[in-house]
C-alpha positions in Angstrom: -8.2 -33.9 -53.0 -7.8 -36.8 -55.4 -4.3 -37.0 -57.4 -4.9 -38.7 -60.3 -2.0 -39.1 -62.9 -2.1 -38.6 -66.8 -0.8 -40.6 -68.9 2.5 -39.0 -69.6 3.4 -38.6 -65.5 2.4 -41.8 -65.3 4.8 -43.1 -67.7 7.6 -41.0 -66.3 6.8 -42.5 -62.8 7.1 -45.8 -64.3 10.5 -45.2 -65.9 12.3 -43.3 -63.2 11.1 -45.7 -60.4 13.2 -48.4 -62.0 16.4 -46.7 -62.4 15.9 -45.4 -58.6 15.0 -48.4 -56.9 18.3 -50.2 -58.8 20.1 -47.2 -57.3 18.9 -47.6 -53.4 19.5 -51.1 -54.0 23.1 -51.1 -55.2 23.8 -48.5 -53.2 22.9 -50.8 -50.3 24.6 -53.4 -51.6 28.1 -52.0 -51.6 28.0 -50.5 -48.3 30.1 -52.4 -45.9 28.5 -55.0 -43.6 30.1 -53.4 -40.5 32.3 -50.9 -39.6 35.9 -51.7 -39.3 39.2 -49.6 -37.5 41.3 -51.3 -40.5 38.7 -49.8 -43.4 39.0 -46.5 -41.8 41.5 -43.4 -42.2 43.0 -41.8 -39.2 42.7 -38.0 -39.2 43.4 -35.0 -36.6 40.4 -32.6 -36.9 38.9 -29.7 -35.6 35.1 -30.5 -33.7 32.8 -28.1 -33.7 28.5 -28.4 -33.6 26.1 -27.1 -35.8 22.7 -27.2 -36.4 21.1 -26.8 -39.7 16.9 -27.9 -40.1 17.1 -29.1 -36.4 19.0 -31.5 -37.1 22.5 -31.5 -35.1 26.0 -32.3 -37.1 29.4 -32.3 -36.1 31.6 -30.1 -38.4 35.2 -31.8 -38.7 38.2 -29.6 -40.0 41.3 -30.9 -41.0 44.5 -29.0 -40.7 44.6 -28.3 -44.6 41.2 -26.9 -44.3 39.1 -30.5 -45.8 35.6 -29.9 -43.6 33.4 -32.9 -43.3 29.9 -32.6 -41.7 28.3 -35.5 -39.9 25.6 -36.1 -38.8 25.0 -36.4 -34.9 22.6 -39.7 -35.6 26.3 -41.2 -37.2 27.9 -40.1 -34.2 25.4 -40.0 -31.0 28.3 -40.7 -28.6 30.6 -38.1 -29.8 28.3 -35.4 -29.9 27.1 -36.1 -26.7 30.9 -36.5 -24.7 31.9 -33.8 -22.8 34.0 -32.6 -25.2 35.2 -28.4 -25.2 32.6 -27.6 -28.5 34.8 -24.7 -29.5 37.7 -25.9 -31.5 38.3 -29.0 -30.1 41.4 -31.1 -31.0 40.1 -34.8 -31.9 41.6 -37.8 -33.5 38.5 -39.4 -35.6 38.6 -42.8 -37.9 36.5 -42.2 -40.4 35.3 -45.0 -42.8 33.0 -44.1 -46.2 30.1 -46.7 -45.9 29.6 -46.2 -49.6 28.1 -43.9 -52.4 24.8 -42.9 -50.3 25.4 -43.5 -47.0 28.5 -41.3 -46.3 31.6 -40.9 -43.9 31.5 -42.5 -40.3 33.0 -42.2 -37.4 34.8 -45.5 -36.4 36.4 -44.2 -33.7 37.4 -40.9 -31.9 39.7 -40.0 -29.0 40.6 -36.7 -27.0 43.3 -36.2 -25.2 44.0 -39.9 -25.5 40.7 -40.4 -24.0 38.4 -43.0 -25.9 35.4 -41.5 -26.7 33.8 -43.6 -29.9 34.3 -47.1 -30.3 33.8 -49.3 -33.0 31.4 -51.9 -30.4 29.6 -48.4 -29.7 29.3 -47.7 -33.4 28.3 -50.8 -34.3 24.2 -50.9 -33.2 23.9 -47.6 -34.9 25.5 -48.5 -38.6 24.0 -51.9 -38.2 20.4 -50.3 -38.1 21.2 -48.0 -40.7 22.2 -50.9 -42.6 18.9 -52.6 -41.9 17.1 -49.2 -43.0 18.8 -48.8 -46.5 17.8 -52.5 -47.0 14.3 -52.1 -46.3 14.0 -48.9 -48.0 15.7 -50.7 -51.2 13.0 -53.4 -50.9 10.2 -51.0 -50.5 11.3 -49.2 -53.5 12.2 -52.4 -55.9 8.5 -53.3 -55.1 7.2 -50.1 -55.9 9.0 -50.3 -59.3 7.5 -53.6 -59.7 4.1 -52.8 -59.3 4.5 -49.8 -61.3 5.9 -51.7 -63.8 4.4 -55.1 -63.9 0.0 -54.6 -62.6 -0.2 -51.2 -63.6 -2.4 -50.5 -66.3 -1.3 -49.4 -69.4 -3.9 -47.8 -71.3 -4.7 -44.5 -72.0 -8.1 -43.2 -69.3 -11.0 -42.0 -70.9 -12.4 -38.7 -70.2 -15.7 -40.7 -68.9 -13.5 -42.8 -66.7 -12.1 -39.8 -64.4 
């Protein structure tokens, strides 16, 4: 099956590609370098797990009923403690990395118990960091080729 474009999806391509790519790489831009415990905000929550599209999230309630889903990729040592899943009491630090890339966990504790750490956090938002970069690149250079060495002219009907 060939996908060829006509003119006028072409042209939308080219403009929305820019505006994206700008996006992913702003975006990427104002997320913190790292995760710090001073950045973050300390709250008492309720933990439970869910699952939505096979993918596994940690469903955080606050007191005044504020629920915040994360991701079990964010948090792979949390979800993975032996924690009680039903309604268990946690204190989480929760930092927002930025417009795209969300809340995450800092640090969490139960029952005074350590179970996230900032070092454990750290390899996990630092490759994130390194996938948002890459995706912005991939996408500024798509935009680029779009908008720089792609012909411009309408196709004849003997040309398709």
């Amino acid at each position: 099956m060939n996908f060829v474009m006509d003119d006028l999806a072409f042209k939308i391509a080219r403009w929305i590609a820019i505006p994206v790519a700008i996006l992913l790489a702003g975006a990427w831009m104002l997320a913190p370098s790292r995760l710090q415990l001073s950045q973050a905000k300390e709250i008492t929550v309720t933990a439970n797990r869910l699952q939505r599209k096979n993918i596994d999230y940690l469903d955080l309630q606050t007191s005044n009923f504020q629920e915040i889903q994360i991701s079990c990729y964010k948090a792979r040592t949390l979800c993975q403690a032996p924690v009680p899943r039903k309604s268990a009491t946690l204190r989480v630090w929760l930092q927002d990395a930025g417009p795209m890339m969300g809340y995450w966990i800092v640090s969490a504790e139960f029952n005074g118990q350590q179970l996230v750490t900032p070092d454990s956090q750290a390899s996990v938002f630092r490759t994130e960091k390194i996938m948002w970069g890459l995706g912005a690149l991939t996408a500024l250079a798509v935009a680029f080729m779009l908008w720089y060495f792609a012909p411009f002219k309408s196709l004849d009907s003997d040309d398709i």
